[in-house]
Biopython code that builds the backbone (N, CA, C, O; Angstrom):
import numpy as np
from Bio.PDB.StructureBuilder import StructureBuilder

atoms = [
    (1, "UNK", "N", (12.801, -4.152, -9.657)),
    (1, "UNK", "CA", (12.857, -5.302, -10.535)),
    (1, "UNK", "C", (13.416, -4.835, -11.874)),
    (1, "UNK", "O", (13.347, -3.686, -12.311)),
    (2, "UNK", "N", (13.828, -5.605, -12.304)),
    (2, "UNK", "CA", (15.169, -5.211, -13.976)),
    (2, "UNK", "C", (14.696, -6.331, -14.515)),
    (2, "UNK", "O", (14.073, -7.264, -14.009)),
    (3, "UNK", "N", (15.136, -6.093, -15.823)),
    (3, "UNK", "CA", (14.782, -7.295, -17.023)),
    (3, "UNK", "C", (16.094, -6.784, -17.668)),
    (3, "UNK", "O", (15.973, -5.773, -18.360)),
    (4, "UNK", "N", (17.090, -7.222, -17.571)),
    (4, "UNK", "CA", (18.514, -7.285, -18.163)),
    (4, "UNK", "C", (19.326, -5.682, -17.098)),
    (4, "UNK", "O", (19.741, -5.534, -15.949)),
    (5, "UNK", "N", (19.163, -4.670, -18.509)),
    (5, "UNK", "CA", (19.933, -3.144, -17.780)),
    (5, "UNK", "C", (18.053, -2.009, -18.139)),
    (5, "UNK", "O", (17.919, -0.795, -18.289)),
    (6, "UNK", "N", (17.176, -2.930, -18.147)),
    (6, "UNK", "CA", (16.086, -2.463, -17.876)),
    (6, "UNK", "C", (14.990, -2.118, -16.771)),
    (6, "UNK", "O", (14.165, -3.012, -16.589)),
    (7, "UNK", "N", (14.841, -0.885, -15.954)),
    (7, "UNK", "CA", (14.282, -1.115, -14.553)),
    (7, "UNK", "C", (12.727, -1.665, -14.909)),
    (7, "UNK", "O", (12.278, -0.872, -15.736)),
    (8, "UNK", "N", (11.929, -2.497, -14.673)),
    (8, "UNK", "CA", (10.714, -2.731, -14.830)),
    (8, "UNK", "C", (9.755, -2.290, -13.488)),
    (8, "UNK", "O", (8.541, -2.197, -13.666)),
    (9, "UNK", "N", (10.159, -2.103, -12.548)),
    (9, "UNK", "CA", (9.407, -1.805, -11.179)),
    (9, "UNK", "C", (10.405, -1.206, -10.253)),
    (9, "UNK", "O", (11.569, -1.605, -10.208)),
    (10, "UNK", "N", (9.832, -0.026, -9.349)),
    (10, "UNK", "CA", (11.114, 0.394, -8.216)),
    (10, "UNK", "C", (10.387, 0.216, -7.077)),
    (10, "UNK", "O", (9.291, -0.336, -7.175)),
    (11, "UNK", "N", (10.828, 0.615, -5.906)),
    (11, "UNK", "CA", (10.092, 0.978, -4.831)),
    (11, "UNK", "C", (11.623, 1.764, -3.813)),
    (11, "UNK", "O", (12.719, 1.205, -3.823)),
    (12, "UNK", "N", (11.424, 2.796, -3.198)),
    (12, "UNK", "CA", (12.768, 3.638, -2.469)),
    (12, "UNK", "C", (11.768, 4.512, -1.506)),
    (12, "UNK", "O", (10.825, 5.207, -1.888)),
    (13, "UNK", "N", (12.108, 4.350, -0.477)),
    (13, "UNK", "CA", (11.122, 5.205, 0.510)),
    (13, "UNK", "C", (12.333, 5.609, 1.571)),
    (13, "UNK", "O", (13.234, 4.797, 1.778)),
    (14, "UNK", "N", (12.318, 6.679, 2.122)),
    (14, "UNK", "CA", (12.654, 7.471, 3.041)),
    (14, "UNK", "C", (12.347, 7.206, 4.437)),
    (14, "UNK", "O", (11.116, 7.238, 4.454)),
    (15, "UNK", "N", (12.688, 6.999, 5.437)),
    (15, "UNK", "CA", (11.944, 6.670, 6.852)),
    (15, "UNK", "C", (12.604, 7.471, 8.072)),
    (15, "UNK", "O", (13.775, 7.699, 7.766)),
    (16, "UNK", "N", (12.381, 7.848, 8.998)),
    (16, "UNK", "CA", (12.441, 8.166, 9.953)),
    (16, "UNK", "C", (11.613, 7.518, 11.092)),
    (16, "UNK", "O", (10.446, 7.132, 11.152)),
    (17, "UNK", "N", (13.147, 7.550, 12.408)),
    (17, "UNK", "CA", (12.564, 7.060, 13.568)),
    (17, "UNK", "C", (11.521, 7.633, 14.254)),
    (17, "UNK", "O", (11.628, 8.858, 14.322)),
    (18, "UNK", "N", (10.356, 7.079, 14.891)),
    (18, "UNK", "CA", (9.556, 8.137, 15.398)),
    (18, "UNK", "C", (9.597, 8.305, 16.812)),
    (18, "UNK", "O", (9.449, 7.368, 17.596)),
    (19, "UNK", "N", (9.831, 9.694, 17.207)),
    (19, "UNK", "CA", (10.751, 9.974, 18.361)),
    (19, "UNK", "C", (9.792, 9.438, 20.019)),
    (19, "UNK", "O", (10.317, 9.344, 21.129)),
    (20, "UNK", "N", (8.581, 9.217, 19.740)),
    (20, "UNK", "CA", (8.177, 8.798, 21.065)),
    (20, "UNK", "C", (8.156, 7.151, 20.924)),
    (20, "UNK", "O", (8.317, 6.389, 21.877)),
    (21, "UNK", "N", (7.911, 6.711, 19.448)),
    (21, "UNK", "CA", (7.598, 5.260, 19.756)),
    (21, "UNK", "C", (8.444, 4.100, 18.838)),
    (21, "UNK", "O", (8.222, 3.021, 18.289)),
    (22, "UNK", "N", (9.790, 5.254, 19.088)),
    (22, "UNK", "CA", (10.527, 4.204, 18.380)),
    (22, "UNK", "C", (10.848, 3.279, 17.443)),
    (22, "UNK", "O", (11.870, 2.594, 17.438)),
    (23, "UNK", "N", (9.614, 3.258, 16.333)),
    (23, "UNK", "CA", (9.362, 2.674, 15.209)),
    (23, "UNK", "C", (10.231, 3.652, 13.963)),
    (23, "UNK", "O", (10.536, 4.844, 13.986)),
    (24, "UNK", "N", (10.406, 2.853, 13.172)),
    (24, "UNK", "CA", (10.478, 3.750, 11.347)),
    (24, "UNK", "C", (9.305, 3.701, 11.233)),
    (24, "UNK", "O", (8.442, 2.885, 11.556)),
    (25, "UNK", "N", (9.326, 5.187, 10.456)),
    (25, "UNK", "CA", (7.782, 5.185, 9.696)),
    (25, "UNK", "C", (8.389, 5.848, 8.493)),
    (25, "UNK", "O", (9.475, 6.423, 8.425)),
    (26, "UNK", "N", (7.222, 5.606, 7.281)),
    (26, "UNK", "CA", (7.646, 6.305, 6.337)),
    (26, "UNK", "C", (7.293, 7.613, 6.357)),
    (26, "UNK", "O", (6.517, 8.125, 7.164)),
    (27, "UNK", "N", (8.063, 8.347, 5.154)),
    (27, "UNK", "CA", (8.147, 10.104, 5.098)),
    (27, "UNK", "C", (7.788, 10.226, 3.680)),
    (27, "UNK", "O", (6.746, 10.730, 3.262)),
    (28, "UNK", "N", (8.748, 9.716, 2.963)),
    (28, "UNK", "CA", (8.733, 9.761, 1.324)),
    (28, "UNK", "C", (8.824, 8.443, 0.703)),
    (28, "UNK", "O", (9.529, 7.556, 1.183)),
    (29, "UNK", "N", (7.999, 8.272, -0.542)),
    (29, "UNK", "CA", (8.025, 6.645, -1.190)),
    (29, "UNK", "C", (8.292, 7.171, -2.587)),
    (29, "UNK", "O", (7.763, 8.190, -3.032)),
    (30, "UNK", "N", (8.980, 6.556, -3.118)),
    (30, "UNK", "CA", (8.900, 6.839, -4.822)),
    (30, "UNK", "C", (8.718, 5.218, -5.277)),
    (30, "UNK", "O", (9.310, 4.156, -5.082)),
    (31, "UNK", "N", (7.804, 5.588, -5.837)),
    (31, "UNK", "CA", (7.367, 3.862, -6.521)),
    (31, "UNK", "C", (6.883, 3.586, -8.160)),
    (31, "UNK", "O", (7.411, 4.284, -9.027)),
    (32, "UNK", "N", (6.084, 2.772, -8.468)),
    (32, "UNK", "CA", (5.703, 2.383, -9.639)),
    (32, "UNK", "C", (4.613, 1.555, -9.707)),
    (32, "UNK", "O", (4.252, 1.065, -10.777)),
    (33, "UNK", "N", (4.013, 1.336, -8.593)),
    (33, "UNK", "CA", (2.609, 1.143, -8.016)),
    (33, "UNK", "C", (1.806, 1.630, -8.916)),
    (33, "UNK", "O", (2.099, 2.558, -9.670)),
    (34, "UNK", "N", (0.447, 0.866, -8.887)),
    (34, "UNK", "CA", (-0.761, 1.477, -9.952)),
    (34, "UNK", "C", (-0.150, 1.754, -11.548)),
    (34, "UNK", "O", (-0.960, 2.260, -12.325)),
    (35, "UNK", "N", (1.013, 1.499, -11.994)),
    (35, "UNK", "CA", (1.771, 1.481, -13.479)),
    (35, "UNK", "C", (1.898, 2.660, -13.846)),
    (35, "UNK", "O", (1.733, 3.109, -14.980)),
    (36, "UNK", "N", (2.250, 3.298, -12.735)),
    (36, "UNK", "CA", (3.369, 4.801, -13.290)),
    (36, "UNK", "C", (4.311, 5.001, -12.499)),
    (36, "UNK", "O", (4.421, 4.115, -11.652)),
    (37, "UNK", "N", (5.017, 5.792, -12.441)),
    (37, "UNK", "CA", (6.284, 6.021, -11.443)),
    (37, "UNK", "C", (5.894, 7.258, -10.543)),
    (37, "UNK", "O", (5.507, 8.234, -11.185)),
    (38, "UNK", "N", (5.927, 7.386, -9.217)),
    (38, "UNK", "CA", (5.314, 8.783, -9.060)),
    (38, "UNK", "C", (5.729, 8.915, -7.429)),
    (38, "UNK", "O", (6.312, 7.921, -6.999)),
    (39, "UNK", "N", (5.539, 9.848, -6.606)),
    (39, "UNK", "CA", (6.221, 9.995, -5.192)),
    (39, "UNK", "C", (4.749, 10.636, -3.934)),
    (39, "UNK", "O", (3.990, 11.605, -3.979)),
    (40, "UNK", "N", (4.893, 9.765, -3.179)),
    (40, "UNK", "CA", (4.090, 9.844, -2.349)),
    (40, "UNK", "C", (4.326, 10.140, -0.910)),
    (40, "UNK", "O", (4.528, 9.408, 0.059)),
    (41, "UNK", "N", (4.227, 11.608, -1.076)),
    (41, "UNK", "CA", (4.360, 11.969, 0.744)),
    (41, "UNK", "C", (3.227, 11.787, 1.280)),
    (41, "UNK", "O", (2.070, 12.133, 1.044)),
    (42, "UNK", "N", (4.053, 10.849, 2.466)),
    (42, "UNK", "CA", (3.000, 10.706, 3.739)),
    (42, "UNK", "C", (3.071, 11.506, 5.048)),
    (42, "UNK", "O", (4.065, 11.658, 5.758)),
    (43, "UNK", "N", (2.122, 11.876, 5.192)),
    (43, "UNK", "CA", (2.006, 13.069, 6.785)),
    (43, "UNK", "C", (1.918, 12.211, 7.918)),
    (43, "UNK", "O", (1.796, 10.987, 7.966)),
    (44, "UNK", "N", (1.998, 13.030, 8.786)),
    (44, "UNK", "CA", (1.716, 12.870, 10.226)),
    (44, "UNK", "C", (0.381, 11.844, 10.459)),
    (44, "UNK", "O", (0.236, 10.881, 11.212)),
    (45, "UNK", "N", (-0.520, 12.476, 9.487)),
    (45, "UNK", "CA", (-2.144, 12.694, 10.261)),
    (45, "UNK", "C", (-2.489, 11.111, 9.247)),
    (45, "UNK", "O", (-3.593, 10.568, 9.200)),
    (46, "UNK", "N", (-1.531, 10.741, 8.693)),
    (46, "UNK", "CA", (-2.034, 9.206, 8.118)),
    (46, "UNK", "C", (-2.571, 9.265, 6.495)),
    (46, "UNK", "O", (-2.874, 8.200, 5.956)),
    (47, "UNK", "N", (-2.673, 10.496, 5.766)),
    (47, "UNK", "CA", (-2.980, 10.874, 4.391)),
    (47, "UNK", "C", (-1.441, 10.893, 3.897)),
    (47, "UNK", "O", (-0.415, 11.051, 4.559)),
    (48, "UNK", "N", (-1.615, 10.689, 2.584)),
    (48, "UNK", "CA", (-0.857, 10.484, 1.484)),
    (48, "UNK", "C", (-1.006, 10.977, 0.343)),
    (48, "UNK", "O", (-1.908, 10.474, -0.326)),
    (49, "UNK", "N", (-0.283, 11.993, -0.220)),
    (49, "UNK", "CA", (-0.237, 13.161, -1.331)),
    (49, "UNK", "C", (0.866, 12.370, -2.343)),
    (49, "UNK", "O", (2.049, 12.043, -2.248)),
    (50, "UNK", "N", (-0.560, 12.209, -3.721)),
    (50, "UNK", "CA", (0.582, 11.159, -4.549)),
    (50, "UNK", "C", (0.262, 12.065, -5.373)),
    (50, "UNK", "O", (-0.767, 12.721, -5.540)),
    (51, "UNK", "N", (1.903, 12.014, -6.202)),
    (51, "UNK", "CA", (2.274, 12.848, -7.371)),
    (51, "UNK", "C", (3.069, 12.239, -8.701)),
    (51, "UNK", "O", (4.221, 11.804, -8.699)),
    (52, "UNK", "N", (2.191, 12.315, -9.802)),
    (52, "UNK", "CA", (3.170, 11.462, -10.381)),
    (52, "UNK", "C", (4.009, 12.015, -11.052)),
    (52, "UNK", "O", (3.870, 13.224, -11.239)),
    (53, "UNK", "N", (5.161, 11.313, -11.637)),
    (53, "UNK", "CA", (6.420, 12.295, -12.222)),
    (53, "UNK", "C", (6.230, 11.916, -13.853)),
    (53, "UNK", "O", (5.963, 10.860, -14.425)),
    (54, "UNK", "N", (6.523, 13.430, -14.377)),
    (54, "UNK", "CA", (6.529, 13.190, -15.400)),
    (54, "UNK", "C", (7.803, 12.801, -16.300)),
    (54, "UNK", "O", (8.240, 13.521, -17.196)),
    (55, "UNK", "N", (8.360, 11.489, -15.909)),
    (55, "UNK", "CA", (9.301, 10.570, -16.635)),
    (55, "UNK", "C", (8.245, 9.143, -16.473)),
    (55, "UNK", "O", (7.578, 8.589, -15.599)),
    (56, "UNK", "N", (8.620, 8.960, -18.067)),
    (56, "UNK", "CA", (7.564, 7.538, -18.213)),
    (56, "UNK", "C", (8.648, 6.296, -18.237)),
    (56, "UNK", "O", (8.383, 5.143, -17.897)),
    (57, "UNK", "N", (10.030, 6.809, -18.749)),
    (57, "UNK", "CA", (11.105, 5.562, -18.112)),
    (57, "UNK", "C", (11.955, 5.271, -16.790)),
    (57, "UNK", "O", (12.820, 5.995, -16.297)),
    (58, "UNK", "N", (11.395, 3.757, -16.241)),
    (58, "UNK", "CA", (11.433, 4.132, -15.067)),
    (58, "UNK", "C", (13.183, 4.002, -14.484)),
    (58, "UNK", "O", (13.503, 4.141, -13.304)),
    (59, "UNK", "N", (13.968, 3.764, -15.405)),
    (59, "UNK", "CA", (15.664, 4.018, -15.045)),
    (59, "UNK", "C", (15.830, 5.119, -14.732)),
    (59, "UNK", "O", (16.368, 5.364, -13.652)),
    (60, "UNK", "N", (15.446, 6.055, -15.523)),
    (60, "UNK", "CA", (15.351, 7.599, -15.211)),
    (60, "UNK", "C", (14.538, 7.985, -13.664)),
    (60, "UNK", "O", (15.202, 8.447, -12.736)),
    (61, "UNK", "N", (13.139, 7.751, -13.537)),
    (61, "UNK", "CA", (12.537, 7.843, -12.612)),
    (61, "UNK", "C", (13.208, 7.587, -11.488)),
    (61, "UNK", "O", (13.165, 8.312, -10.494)),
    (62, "UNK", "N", (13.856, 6.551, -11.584)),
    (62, "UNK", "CA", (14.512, 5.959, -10.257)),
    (62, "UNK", "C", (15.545, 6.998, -10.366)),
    (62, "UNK", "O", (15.122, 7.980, -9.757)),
    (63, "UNK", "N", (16.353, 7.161, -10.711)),
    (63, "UNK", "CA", (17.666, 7.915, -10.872)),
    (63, "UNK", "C", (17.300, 9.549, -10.239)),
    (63, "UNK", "O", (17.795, 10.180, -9.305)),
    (64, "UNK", "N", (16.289, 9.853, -11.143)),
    (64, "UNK", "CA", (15.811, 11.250, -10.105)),
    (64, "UNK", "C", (15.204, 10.967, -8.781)),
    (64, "UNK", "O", (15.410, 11.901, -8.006)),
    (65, "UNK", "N", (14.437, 9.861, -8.191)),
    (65, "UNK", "CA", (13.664, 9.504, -7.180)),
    (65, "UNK", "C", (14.898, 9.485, -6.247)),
    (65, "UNK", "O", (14.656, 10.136, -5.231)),
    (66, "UNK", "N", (16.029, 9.001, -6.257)),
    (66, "UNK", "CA", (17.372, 8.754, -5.621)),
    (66, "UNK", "C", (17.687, 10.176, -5.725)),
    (66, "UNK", "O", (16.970, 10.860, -4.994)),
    (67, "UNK", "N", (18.363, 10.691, -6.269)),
    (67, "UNK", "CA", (18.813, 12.170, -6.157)),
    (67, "UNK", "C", (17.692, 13.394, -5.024)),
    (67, "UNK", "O", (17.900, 14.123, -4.054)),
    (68, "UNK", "N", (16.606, 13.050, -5.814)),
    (68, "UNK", "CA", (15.979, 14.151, -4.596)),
    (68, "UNK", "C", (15.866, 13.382, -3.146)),
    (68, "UNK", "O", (15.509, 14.270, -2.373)),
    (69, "UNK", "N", (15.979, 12.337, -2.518)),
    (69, "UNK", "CA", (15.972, 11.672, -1.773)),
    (69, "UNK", "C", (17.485, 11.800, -1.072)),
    (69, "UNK", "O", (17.547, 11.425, 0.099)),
    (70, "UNK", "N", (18.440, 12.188, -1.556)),
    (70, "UNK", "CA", (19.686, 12.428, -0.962)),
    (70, "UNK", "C", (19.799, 13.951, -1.022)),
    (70, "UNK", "O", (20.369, 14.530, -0.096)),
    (71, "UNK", "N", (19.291, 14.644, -2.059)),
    (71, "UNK", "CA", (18.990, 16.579, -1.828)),
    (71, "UNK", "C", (18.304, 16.571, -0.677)),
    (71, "UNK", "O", (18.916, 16.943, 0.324)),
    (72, "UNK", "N", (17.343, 16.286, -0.585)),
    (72, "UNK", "CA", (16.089, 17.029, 0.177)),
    (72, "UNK", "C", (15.546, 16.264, 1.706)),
    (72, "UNK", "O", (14.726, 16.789, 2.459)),
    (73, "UNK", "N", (16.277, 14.782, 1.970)),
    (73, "UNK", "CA", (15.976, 14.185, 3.258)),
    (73, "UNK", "C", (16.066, 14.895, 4.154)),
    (73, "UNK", "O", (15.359, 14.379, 5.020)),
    (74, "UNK", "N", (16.635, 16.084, 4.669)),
    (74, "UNK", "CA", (16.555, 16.546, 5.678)),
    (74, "UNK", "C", (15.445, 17.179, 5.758)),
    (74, "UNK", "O", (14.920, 17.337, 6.860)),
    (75, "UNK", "N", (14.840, 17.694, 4.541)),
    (75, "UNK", "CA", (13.469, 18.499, 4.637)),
    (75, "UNK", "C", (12.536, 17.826, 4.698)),
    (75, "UNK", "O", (11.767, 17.950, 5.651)),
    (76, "UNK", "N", (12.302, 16.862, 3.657)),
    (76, "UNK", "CA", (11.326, 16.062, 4.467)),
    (76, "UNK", "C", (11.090, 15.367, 5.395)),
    (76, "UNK", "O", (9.912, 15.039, 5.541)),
    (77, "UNK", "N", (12.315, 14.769, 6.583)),
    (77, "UNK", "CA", (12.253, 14.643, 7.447)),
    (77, "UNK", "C", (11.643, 15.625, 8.432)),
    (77, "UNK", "O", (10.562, 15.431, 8.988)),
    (78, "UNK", "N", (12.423, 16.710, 8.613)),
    (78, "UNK", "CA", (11.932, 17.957, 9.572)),
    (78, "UNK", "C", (10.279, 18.202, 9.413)),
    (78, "UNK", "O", (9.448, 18.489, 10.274)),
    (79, "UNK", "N", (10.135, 17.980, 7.997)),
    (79, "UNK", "CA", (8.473, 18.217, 7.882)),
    (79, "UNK", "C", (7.420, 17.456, 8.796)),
    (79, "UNK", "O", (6.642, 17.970, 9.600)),
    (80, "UNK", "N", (7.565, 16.206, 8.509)),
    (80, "UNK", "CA", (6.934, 15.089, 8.817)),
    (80, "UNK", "C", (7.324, 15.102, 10.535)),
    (80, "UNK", "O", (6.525, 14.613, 11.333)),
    (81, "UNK", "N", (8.489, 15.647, 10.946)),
    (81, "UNK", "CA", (8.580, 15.525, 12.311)),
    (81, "UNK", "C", (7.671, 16.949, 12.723)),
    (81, "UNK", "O", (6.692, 16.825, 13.459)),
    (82, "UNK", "N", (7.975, 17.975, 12.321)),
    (82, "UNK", "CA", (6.728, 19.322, 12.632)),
    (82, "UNK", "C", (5.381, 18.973, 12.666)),
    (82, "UNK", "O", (4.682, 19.348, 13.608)),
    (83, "UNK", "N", (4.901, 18.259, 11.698)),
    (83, "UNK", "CA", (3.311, 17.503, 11.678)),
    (83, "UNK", "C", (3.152, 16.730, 12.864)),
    (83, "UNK", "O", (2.295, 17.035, 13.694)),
    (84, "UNK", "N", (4.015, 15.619, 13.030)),
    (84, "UNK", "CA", (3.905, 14.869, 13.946)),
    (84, "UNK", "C", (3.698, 16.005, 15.393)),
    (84, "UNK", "O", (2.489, 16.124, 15.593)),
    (85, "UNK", "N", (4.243, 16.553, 16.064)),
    (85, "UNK", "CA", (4.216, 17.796, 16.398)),
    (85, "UNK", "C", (3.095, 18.220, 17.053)),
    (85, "UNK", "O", (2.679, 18.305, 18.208)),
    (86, "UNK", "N", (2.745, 18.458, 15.944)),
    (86, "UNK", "CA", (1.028, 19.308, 15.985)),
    (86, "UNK", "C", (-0.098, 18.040, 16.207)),
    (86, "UNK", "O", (-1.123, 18.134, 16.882)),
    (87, "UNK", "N", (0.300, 16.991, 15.562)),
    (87, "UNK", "CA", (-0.801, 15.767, 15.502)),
    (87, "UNK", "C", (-1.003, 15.361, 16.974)),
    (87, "UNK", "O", (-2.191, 15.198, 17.253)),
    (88, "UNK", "N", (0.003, 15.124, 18.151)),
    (88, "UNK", "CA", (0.310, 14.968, 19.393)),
    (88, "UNK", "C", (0.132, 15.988, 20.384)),
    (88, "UNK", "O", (0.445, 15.772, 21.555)),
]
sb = StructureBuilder()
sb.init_structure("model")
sb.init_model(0)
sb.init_chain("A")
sb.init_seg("    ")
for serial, (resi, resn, name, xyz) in enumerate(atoms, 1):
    if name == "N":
        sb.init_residue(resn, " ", resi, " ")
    sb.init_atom(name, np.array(xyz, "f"), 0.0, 1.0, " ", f" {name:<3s}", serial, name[0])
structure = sb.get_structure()
């Protein structure tokens, strides 16, 4: 959500197919939930490791939330598929 060239709220999550049941599930969320900006990996096992970032504007936030999300998708994909893995 924007208020002119102002971001006021994001939400960008990462997903992967899940290889026995065919659904997207999520991997990585970067949001603004609870009124901060912050990134929340979700595992295999159904827990969620929230971290918040320390940028308090959220144009910026988003802008890095996008960048590591195009760096690093392959890793957190592979992760979340290794958990899954072990969870099964």
């Amino acid at each position: 959500r924007h208020v002119g060239k102002r971001i006021m709220s994001f939400a960008i999550q990462l997903e992967v197919r899940h290889p026995r049941h065919g659904a997207w599930v999520p991997v990585v969320r970067y949001d603004t939930a609870h009124g901060f900006a912050h990134r929340d990996r979700l595992h295999a096992d159904g827990t969620t490791e929230k971290t918040p970032l320390p940028i308090e504007d959220y144009g910026q936030a988003l802008s890095y939330a996008e960048a590591d999300l195009k760096d690093h998708w392959q890793d957190y994909c592979h992760r979340f598929l290794e958990e899954l893995e072990h969870e099964e």
